[in-house]
C-alpha positions, 0 to 999 in steps of 0.5 A: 633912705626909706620914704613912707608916704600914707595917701587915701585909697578909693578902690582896693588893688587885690594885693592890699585885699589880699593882705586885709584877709590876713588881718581878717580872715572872713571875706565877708566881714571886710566886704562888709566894711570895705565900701564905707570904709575910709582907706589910707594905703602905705607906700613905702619908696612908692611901693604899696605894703600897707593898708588901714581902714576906718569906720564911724560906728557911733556919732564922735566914734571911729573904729579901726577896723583893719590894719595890715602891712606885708610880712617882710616890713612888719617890726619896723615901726610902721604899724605905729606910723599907721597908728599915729596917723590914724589918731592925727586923721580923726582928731582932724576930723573932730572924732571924739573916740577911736577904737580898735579890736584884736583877738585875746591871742594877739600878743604883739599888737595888745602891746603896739595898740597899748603902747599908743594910747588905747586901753582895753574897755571890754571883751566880746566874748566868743566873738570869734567863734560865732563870726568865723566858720574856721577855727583860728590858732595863733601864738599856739592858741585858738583864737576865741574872744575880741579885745576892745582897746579905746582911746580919747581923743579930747 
Protein backbone atom coordinates (compact mmCIF):
# COMPACT_ATOMS: atom_id res chain seq x y z
CA UNK A 1 0.00 0.00 0.00
CA UNK A 2 1.18 3.87 -1.37
CA UNK A 3 1.53 6.14 1.77
CA UNK A 4 1.64 9.77 0.83
CA UNK A 5 2.96 12.07 3.54
CA UNK A 6 3.10 16.30 2.66
CA UNK A 7 5.69 17.80 5.39
CA UNK A 8 7.13 21.24 5.40
CA UNK A 9 10.67 21.48 3.95
CA UNK A 10 13.04 24.43 5.25
CA UNK A 11 15.97 23.98 2.75
CA UNK A 12 15.73 22.41 -0.85
CA UNK A 13 17.84 19.02 -1.36
CA UNK A 14 19.09 19.31 -5.06
CA UNK A 15 16.91 16.45 -6.48
CA UNK A 16 13.46 18.81 -5.68
CA UNK A 17 15.76 22.02 -7.07
CA UNK A 18 16.30 20.20 -9.84
CA UNK A 19 12.78 19.01 -10.23
CA UNK A 20 11.48 22.67 -9.65
CA UNK A 21 13.27 23.74 -12.83
CA UNK A 22 11.46 21.46 -14.66
CA UNK A 23 8.31 23.14 -13.70
CA UNK A 24 10.43 26.48 -14.06
CA UNK A 25 12.88 26.66 -16.23
CA UNK A 26 14.53 29.95 -15.29
CA UNK A 27 16.83 29.58 -12.30
CA UNK A 28 16.72 32.89 -11.48
CA UNK A 29 13.17 33.12 -11.08
CA UNK A 30 12.77 30.16 -8.49
CA UNK A 31 15.97 31.39 -6.51
CA UNK A 32 13.89 34.36 -6.45
CA UNK A 33 10.87 33.03 -4.75
CA UNK A 34 12.62 30.19 -2.99
CA UNK A 35 13.79 31.76 0.07
CA UNK A 36 10.48 33.41 1.04
CA UNK A 37 8.68 30.51 -0.15
CA UNK A 38 6.70 28.25 2.34
CA UNK A 39 7.66 24.65 0.80
CA UNK A 40 5.96 21.50 1.54
CA UNK A 41 7.98 18.21 0.12
CA UNK A 42 5.71 15.04 -0.98
CA UNK A 43 6.81 11.69 0.24
CA UNK A 44 5.61 8.96 -1.36
CA UNK A 45 6.54 5.36 0.95
CA UNK A 46 9.10 8.03 2.77
CA UNK A 47 10.80 8.76 -0.77
CA UNK A 48 10.95 12.45 -1.85
CA UNK A 49 8.81 12.91 -5.49
CA UNK A 50 7.54 16.10 -5.01
CA UNK A 51 7.54 19.40 -4.37
CA UNK A 52 5.14 22.66 -3.67
CA UNK A 53 5.66 26.41 -2.88
CA UNK A 54 3.71 29.15 -1.91
CA UNK A 55 4.15 32.88 -1.74
CA UNK A 56 2.04 35.77 -0.24
CA UNK A 57 1.93 38.28 -2.93
CA UNK A 58 -1.02 40.40 -1.54
CA UNK A 59 -2.36 40.66 2.07
CA UNK A 60 -5.16 37.65 1.99
CA UNK A 61 -3.51 36.30 -1.29
CA UNK A 62 -1.20 33.20 -1.93
CA UNK A 63 -0.16 32.33 -4.97
CA UNK A 64 1.17 28.78 -5.99
CA UNK A 65 4.28 29.30 -7.55
CA UNK A 66 5.86 25.85 -8.25
CA UNK A 67 4.54 22.39 -8.15
CA UNK A 68 6.40 19.49 -9.47
CA UNK A 69 6.57 15.89 -8.76
CA UNK A 70 8.96 13.36 -10.54
CA UNK A 71 7.96 12.08 -13.99
CA UNK A 72 7.34 8.38 -13.61
CA UNK A 73 4.70 9.43 -10.50
CA UNK A 74 2.87 12.06 -12.68
CA UNK A 75 -1.12 10.73 -13.29
CA UNK A 76 -1.51 9.49 -10.14
CA UNK A 77 -3.41 11.73 -8.49
CA UNK A 78 -1.05 13.39 -6.62
CA UNK A 79 -0.71 16.46 -8.03
CA UNK A 80 -4.59 16.94 -6.89
CA UNK A 81 -3.48 15.65 -3.59
CA UNK A 82 -0.73 18.59 -3.42
CA UNK A 83 -3.63 20.78 -4.89
CA UNK A 84 -5.91 20.19 -2.00
CA UNK A 85 -3.85 20.31 0.49
CA UNK A 86 -2.44 23.56 -0.39
CA UNK A 87 -6.08 24.82 -0.47
CA UNK A 88 -6.75 23.13 3.01
CA UNK A 89 -3.10 24.83 4.18
CA UNK A 90 -4.33 28.44 3.16
CA UNK A 91 -7.85 28.25 4.33
CA UNK A 92 -5.85 27.30 7.90
CA UNK A 93 -4.09 30.09 7.34
CA UNK A 94 -6.73 32.71 6.89
CA UNK A 95 -5.86 33.49 3.04
CA UNK A 96 -8.74 34.87 1.59
CA UNK A 97 -7.32 34.10 -2.25
CA UNK A 98 -5.11 31.39 -3.97
CA UNK A 99 -3.81 31.66 -7.17
CA UNK A 100 -1.76 29.97 -9.64
CA UNK A 101 -0.13 30.47 -13.17
CA UNK A 102 0.62 27.72 -15.94
CA UNK A 103 1.36 28.64 -19.73
CA UNK A 104 -1.58 28.97 -22.74
CA UNK A 105 0.14 25.52 -23.72
CA UNK A 106 -0.32 23.60 -20.38
CA UNK A 107 -3.23 21.44 -21.60
CA UNK A 108 -3.08 18.86 -18.87
CA UNK A 109 -2.60 21.21 -15.64
CA UNK A 110 -5.40 23.91 -17.36
CA UNK A 111 -7.72 21.05 -16.49
CA UNK A 112 -6.26 19.71 -13.13
CA UNK A 113 -6.28 23.48 -11.65
CA UNK A 114 -9.93 23.74 -13.11
CA UNK A 115 -10.90 20.53 -12.12
CA UNK A 116 -10.24 21.84 -8.22
CA UNK A 117 -11.77 24.95 -8.02
CA UNK A 118 -9.56 27.75 -9.69
CA UNK A 119 -10.87 29.63 -12.59
CA UNK A 120 -8.96 31.77 -15.19
CA UNK A 121 -8.94 35.67 -14.16
CA UNK A 122 -6.67 36.97 -16.98
CA UNK A 123 -3.64 36.51 -19.12
CA UNK A 124 -0.25 37.87 -18.84
CA UNK A 125 0.38 38.19 -22.35
CA UNK A 126 4.15 37.49 -23.75
CA UNK A 127 4.90 36.57 -20.16
CA UNK A 128 6.97 34.03 -21.20
CA UNK A 129 8.69 35.74 -23.83
CA UNK A 130 10.04 38.97 -21.93
CA UNK A 131 11.06 36.56 -18.54
CA UNK A 132 12.90 33.63 -20.41
CA UNK A 133 15.86 33.83 -22.58
CA UNK A 134 15.11 30.39 -23.97
CA UNK A 135 12.20 30.04 -26.13
CA UNK A 136 10.01 27.24 -24.41
CA UNK A 137 7.68 24.46 -26.92
CA UNK A 138 5.43 22.38 -25.33
CA UNK A 139 2.47 19.97 -26.75
CA UNK A 140 4.16 21.33 -30.05
CA UNK A 141 3.66 24.86 -29.38
CA UNK A 142 5.93 27.76 -28.26
CA UNK A 143 5.22 28.67 -24.84
CA UNK A 144 4.19 32.73 -24.99
CA UNK A 145 1.58 33.68 -22.57
CA UNK A 146 0.92 33.15 -18.32
CA UNK A 147 -2.56 31.81 -17.48
CA UNK A 148 -3.69 33.18 -14.31
CA UNK A 149 -6.33 30.66 -12.71
CA UNK A 150 -7.84 32.28 -9.04
CA UNK A 151 -9.72 30.62 -6.27
CA UNK A 152 -11.94 32.06 -3.42
CA UNK A 153 -11.43 30.60 -0.51
CA UNK A 154 -14.21 32.43 1.59
Amino acid sequence: MSKISIEPLNDVPENLASLLLEADPSKKIVNGYLARADKFVVNLNEQQIGIICLIETRPETIEIVNIAILKKQRNQGIGGQLLQFAIDWAKKQKYHIIEIGTGSTSFAQLYLYQKYGFRPIYIDRDFFIKNYSQEIIENGLVLKDMIRLRQYLV
